[in-house]
C-alpha positions, 0 to 999 in steps of 0.5 A: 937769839943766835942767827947766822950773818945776812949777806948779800946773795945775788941780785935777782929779778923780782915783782920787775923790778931789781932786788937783793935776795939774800941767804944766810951762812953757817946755820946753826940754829935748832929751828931752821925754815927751808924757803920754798923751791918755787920761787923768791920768798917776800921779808916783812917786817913785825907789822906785816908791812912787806920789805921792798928792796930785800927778799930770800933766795928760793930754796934756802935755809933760815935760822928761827928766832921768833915766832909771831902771828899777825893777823892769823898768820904765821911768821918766822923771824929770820934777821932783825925786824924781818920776817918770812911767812910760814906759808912761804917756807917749811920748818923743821928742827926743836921748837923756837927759842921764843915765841910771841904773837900779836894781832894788827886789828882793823883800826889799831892804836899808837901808844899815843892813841892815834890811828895807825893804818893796817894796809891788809885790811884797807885792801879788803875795805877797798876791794868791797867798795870796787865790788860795790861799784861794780854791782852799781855799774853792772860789771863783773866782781874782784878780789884782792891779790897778794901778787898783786898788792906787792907790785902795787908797794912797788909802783907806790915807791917808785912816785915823787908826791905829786910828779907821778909817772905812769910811764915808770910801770913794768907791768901791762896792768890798768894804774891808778896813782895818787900823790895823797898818802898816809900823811895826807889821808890821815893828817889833812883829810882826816881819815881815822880808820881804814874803811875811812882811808879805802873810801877816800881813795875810791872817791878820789879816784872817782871824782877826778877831782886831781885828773891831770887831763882836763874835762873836755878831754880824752883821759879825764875819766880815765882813773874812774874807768880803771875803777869801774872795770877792774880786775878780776884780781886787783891790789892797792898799795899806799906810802906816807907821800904816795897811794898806787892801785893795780888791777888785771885788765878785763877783756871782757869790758875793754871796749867800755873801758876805753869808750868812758877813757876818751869820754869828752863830755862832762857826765858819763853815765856811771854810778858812784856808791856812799860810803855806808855801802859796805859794812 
Protein backbone atom coordinates (compact mmCIF):
# COMPACT_ATOMS: atom_id res chain seq x y z
CA UNK A 1 0.00 0.00 0.00
CA UNK A 2 1.67 3.33 -1.07
CA UNK A 3 0.52 6.13 1.31
CA UNK A 4 2.12 9.56 1.20
CA UNK A 5 4.48 10.54 4.34
CA UNK A 6 2.79 11.77 7.65
CA UNK A 7 4.00 14.98 8.73
CA UNK A 8 3.36 17.27 11.43
CA UNK A 9 0.78 19.86 10.45
CA UNK A 10 0.12 22.59 13.30
CA UNK A 11 -0.41 22.16 16.97
CA UNK A 12 -4.22 22.72 17.39
CA UNK A 13 -6.19 23.00 20.30
CA UNK A 14 -8.30 19.82 20.96
CA UNK A 15 -10.84 18.06 23.39
CA UNK A 16 -8.64 21.15 25.76
CA UNK A 17 -5.85 19.76 25.77
CA UNK A 18 -2.85 20.54 23.00
CA UNK A 19 -2.33 17.76 20.17
CA UNK A 20 -0.58 17.44 16.81
CA UNK A 21 -3.16 17.44 13.93
CA UNK A 22 -1.20 16.03 11.07
CA UNK A 23 -1.90 15.86 7.02
CA UNK A 24 -0.32 14.12 4.48
CA UNK A 25 1.74 15.29 1.11
CA UNK A 26 1.28 14.62 -2.33
CA UNK A 27 -1.67 12.19 -2.22
CA UNK A 28 -1.77 9.95 -4.72
CA UNK A 29 -3.60 7.15 -3.91
CA UNK A 30 -6.91 6.03 -5.86
CA UNK A 31 -8.82 6.11 -2.73
CA UNK A 32 -8.63 9.40 -1.07
CA UNK A 33 -10.81 10.22 2.17
CA UNK A 34 -11.65 14.23 2.59
CA UNK A 35 -12.05 14.83 6.60
CA UNK A 36 -15.02 16.79 7.40
CA UNK A 37 -14.85 20.71 7.26
CA UNK A 38 -16.40 20.82 10.62
CA UNK A 39 -13.80 20.01 12.78
CA UNK A 40 -10.29 17.78 13.91
CA UNK A 41 -11.23 14.15 12.95
CA UNK A 42 -10.06 11.61 15.76
CA UNK A 43 -7.11 8.55 14.61
CA UNK A 44 -7.80 5.31 16.16
CA UNK A 45 -5.86 2.41 16.01
CA UNK A 46 -7.29 -1.32 14.60
CA UNK A 47 -9.14 -1.81 17.95
CA UNK A 48 -10.81 0.99 18.11
CA UNK A 49 -8.94 2.48 20.74
CA UNK A 50 -8.74 6.27 20.10
CA UNK A 51 -4.74 7.84 19.43
CA UNK A 52 -4.64 10.49 22.03
CA UNK A 53 -1.73 12.69 21.03
CA UNK A 54 -2.45 12.69 17.15
CA UNK A 55 -5.56 13.81 15.37
CA UNK A 56 -6.28 14.79 11.33
CA UNK A 57 -6.53 18.51 10.35
CA UNK A 58 -10.17 19.39 9.06
CA UNK A 59 -10.98 19.29 5.72
CA UNK A 60 -7.88 17.57 4.31
CA UNK A 61 -7.28 14.75 2.23
CA UNK A 62 -6.06 11.10 3.00
CA UNK A 63 -4.67 8.38 0.96
CA UNK A 64 -6.95 4.71 1.91
CA UNK A 65 -5.01 1.69 2.21
CA UNK A 66 -7.34 -0.55 4.14
CA UNK A 67 -10.69 -0.84 5.08
CA UNK A 68 -11.87 -2.24 8.03
CA UNK A 69 -15.03 -2.72 10.27
CA UNK A 70 -14.98 -2.71 14.18
CA UNK A 71 -17.89 -3.02 15.60
CA UNK A 72 -20.40 -2.27 12.69
CA UNK A 73 -18.26 0.57 12.01
CA UNK A 74 -16.34 1.71 8.94
CA UNK A 75 -12.81 2.77 9.32
CA UNK A 76 -10.36 4.01 6.71
CA UNK A 77 -6.53 3.39 7.14
CA UNK A 78 -4.62 6.06 6.68
CA UNK A 79 -0.92 5.61 8.05
CA UNK A 80 0.25 2.58 10.19
CA UNK A 81 -2.21 1.15 12.71
CA UNK A 82 -4.20 4.70 12.33
CA UNK A 83 -7.46 4.89 11.46
CA UNK A 84 -9.95 7.54 10.55
CA UNK A 85 -13.63 6.80 10.75
CA UNK A 86 -15.77 7.02 7.72
CA UNK A 87 -18.48 9.01 9.45
CA UNK A 88 -15.89 11.48 10.15
CA UNK A 89 -14.86 11.74 6.49
CA UNK A 90 -15.99 11.39 2.83
CA UNK A 91 -14.50 8.87 0.14
CA UNK A 92 -13.90 9.17 -3.06
CA UNK A 93 -11.93 7.73 -5.86
CA UNK A 94 -11.46 3.55 -7.32
CA UNK A 95 -12.26 1.30 -4.55
CA UNK A 96 -9.20 0.44 -1.74
CA UNK A 97 -6.55 -1.59 -2.60
CA UNK A 98 -7.46 -3.99 0.28
CA UNK A 99 -10.21 -4.47 2.30
CA UNK A 100 -10.78 -6.42 5.68
CA UNK A 101 -13.03 -6.58 8.57
CA UNK A 102 -13.21 -7.58 12.00
CA UNK A 103 -15.64 -7.47 15.10
CA UNK A 104 -14.43 -6.51 18.69
CA UNK A 105 -16.95 -8.66 20.60
CA UNK A 106 -18.34 -8.05 24.06
CA UNK A 107 -15.91 -10.18 25.92
CA UNK A 108 -13.09 -10.99 23.49
CA UNK A 109 -10.13 -13.40 23.67
CA UNK A 110 -6.15 -13.02 23.30
CA UNK A 111 -4.34 -15.72 21.45
CA UNK A 112 -3.75 -16.59 24.72
CA UNK A 113 -6.90 -17.23 25.72
CA UNK A 114 -7.18 -14.37 28.05
CA UNK A 115 -9.83 -11.39 28.34
CA UNK A 116 -9.23 -8.34 26.54
CA UNK A 117 -11.26 -5.58 27.26
CA UNK A 118 -13.31 -3.74 24.72
CA UNK A 119 -13.58 0.08 26.20
CA UNK A 120 -16.80 0.69 23.73
CA UNK A 121 -18.81 -1.95 25.32
CA UNK A 122 -18.03 -1.28 28.90
CA UNK A 123 -19.14 2.16 28.30
CA UNK A 124 -22.50 0.72 27.54
CA UNK A 125 -22.65 -1.77 30.50
CA UNK A 126 -21.43 1.16 32.60
CA UNK A 127 -23.90 3.55 31.22
CA UNK A 128 -26.91 0.86 32.16
CA UNK A 129 -25.62 0.29 35.51
CA UNK A 130 -25.93 4.60 35.92
CA UNK A 131 -29.46 4.12 34.52
CA UNK A 132 -30.09 1.38 36.72
CA UNK A 133 -28.84 3.63 39.84
CA UNK A 134 -30.72 6.34 38.71
CA UNK A 135 -34.12 4.31 38.58
CA UNK A 136 -33.14 3.38 42.28
CA UNK A 137 -32.75 6.99 43.36
CA UNK A 138 -35.36 8.42 41.50
CA UNK A 139 -33.04 10.74 38.97
CA UNK A 140 -33.24 11.38 35.35
CA UNK A 141 -31.57 8.66 32.61
CA UNK A 142 -28.08 8.79 30.62
CA UNK A 143 -26.61 8.13 27.90
CA UNK A 144 -23.17 7.73 26.53
CA UNK A 145 -21.13 10.51 24.63
CA UNK A 146 -18.37 9.90 22.25
CA UNK A 147 -17.42 13.71 23.12
CA UNK A 148 -17.28 12.89 25.99
CA UNK A 149 -15.53 9.34 26.48
CA UNK A 150 -12.62 11.21 24.66
CA UNK A 151 -12.19 13.87 27.26
CA UNK A 152 -12.81 11.00 29.77
CA UNK A 153 -9.17 9.06 27.75
CA UNK A 154 -7.86 12.43 27.99
CA UNK A 155 -8.23 13.08 31.82
CA UNK A 156 -7.61 9.16 32.35
CA UNK A 157 -3.93 9.69 30.84
CA UNK A 158 -3.31 12.65 32.51
CA UNK A 159 -3.31 10.71 36.34
CA UNK A 160 -0.13 8.99 38.13
CA UNK A 161 -1.63 5.65 39.71
CA UNK A 162 -2.86 6.58 42.97
CA UNK A 163 -1.46 10.74 42.96
CA UNK A 164 -4.60 11.67 41.25
CA UNK A 165 -5.71 15.22 40.46
CA UNK A 166 -8.78 16.83 40.00
CA UNK A 167 -7.14 20.03 39.72
CA UNK A 168 -5.64 19.02 36.31
CA UNK A 169 -9.13 19.12 34.69
CA UNK A 170 -10.04 21.48 31.52
CA UNK A 171 -13.24 20.87 31.56
CA UNK A 172 -16.24 22.10 34.08
CA UNK A 173 -17.60 18.60 34.29
CA UNK A 174 -18.55 16.44 37.31
CA UNK A 175 -15.16 13.75 37.86
CA UNK A 176 -14.75 10.72 39.31
CA UNK A 177 -11.07 9.27 39.06
CA UNK A 178 -9.51 6.10 40.15
CA UNK A 179 -6.07 4.73 40.49
CA UNK A 180 -7.56 0.95 39.50
CA UNK A 181 -6.92 0.08 35.81
CA UNK A 182 -6.86 -2.35 33.48
CA UNK A 183 -4.08 -4.00 35.15
CA UNK A 184 -5.75 -3.90 38.58
CA UNK A 185 -9.28 -4.90 37.47
CA UNK A 186 -8.43 -7.48 35.42
CA UNK A 187 -5.39 -9.18 36.98
CA UNK A 188 -5.87 -8.16 41.00
CA UNK A 189 -9.84 -8.04 41.31
CA UNK A 190 -10.12 -10.52 38.65
CA UNK A 191 -12.90 -8.96 36.43
CA UNK A 192 -12.98 -11.48 33.10
CA UNK A 193 -15.58 -9.50 31.36
CA UNK A 194 -16.68 -6.01 30.50
CA UNK A 195 -19.78 -6.12 32.33
CA UNK A 196 -17.41 -7.32 35.09
CA UNK A 197 -15.10 -4.44 34.68
CA UNK A 198 -18.23 -1.69 34.24
CA UNK A 199 -19.57 -3.05 37.54
CA UNK A 200 -16.52 -2.91 39.71
CA UNK A 201 -16.04 0.63 38.95
CA UNK A 202 -19.50 1.38 39.75
CA UNK A 203 -19.31 -0.16 43.11
CA UNK A 204 -16.14 1.23 43.71
CA UNK A 205 -17.05 4.57 43.16
CA UNK A 206 -19.85 3.92 45.15
CA UNK A 207 -18.66 2.42 48.02
CA UNK A 208 -15.86 4.75 48.70
CA UNK A 209 -14.00 2.58 49.91
CA UNK A 210 -10.55 4.54 48.52
CA UNK A 211 -12.41 8.32 49.07
CA UNK A 212 -9.35 10.29 50.14
CA UNK A 213 -12.09 12.53 52.35
CA UNK A 214 -12.68 10.57 55.53
CA UNK A 215 -16.26 9.70 56.94
CA UNK A 216 -17.18 12.16 59.01
CA UNK A 217 -16.30 14.83 56.41
CA UNK A 218 -17.44 17.01 53.40
CA UNK A 219 -16.62 14.96 50.30
CA UNK A 220 -16.55 11.55 51.46
CA UNK A 221 -19.58 10.71 49.26
CA UNK A 222 -18.79 12.83 46.66
CA UNK A 223 -17.80 10.27 44.02
CA UNK A 224 -21.38 8.50 44.65
CA UNK A 225 -22.92 11.76 44.30
CA UNK A 226 -21.31 12.06 40.80
CA UNK A 227 -22.79 8.64 40.13
CA UNK A 228 -26.16 9.15 41.21
CA UNK A 229 -26.75 12.62 39.67
CA UNK A 230 -24.98 12.27 36.20
CA UNK A 231 -25.51 13.27 32.94
CA UNK A 232 -27.63 13.34 31.00
CA UNK A 233 -24.46 12.75 28.69
CA UNK A 234 -21.76 10.90 30.41
CA UNK A 235 -18.24 9.09 29.33
CA UNK A 236 -15.87 6.57 31.08
CA UNK A 237 -12.29 6.14 30.06
CA UNK A 238 -9.87 3.71 31.61
CA UNK A 239 -5.81 3.07 30.97
CA UNK A 240 -3.83 0.08 32.30
CA UNK A 241 -2.80 2.20 35.64
CA UNK A 242 -5.86 4.77 35.65
CA UNK A 243 -9.81 4.75 35.25
CA UNK A 244 -11.58 8.48 34.52
CA UNK A 245 -15.40 9.07 34.29
CA UNK A 246 -16.87 12.37 33.01
CA UNK A 247 -20.35 13.36 32.80
CA UNK A 248 -22.51 16.71 32.32
CA UNK A 249 -23.80 18.56 35.39
CA UNK A 250 -27.55 18.00 36.08
CA UNK A 251 -28.91 21.36 37.00
CA UNK A 252 -31.74 20.01 37.54
CA UNK A 253 -30.29 18.06 40.78
CA UNK A 254 -27.51 20.52 41.64
CA UNK A 255 -28.83 21.07 45.13
CA UNK A 256 -29.09 17.25 45.79
CA UNK A 257 -25.78 16.69 44.50
CA UNK A 258 -24.08 19.11 46.61
CA UNK A 259 -26.22 18.20 49.93
CA UNK A 260 -25.07 14.31 49.57
CA UNK A 261 -21.21 15.94 48.56
CA UNK A 262 -20.97 17.67 51.99
CA UNK A 263 -23.27 14.90 53.73
CA UNK A 264 -21.07 14.26 57.18
CA UNK A 265 -22.95 11.41 58.51
CA UNK A 266 -22.19 7.70 58.11
CA UNK A 267 -25.23 6.80 55.87
CA UNK A 268 -27.01 8.76 53.42
CA UNK A 269 -30.21 7.46 51.94
CA UNK A 270 -29.19 6.63 48.49
CA UNK A 271 -29.60 3.25 47.00
CA UNK A 272 -27.21 0.93 45.33
CA UNK A 273 -28.23 -1.98 42.54
CA UNK A 274 -26.67 -5.76 42.38
CA UNK A 275 -24.68 -6.59 39.74
CA UNK A 276 -27.35 -8.79 37.88
CA UNK A 277 -29.55 -5.51 37.66
CA UNK A 278 -28.56 -5.05 33.92
CA UNK A 279 -28.49 -7.98 31.29
Amino acid sequence: MKLSKIITFSAVFFAMSSAFAVSQKNVDASTVATTNASGIARLYNKNDKVITNRALAPNTKWAVGNVITVNGEKLYQVATNEYLKASASSLSGDAPVAASSTTVTTESQSSTGEYTPNLAKINTYFAEYVNALHQANGTGSVNVSNSVVDYATQRADQQNGNNLDHSTATKNMSENLSGAGFNYITKKAGATSDKQVAYFLLKQWYDEDNNVDPMGTAGHFGHRAALIYAGPNIGLSINAKNSAFEADWNVDDITAQKKLYNYTGTNPNTKFISEDAIQ
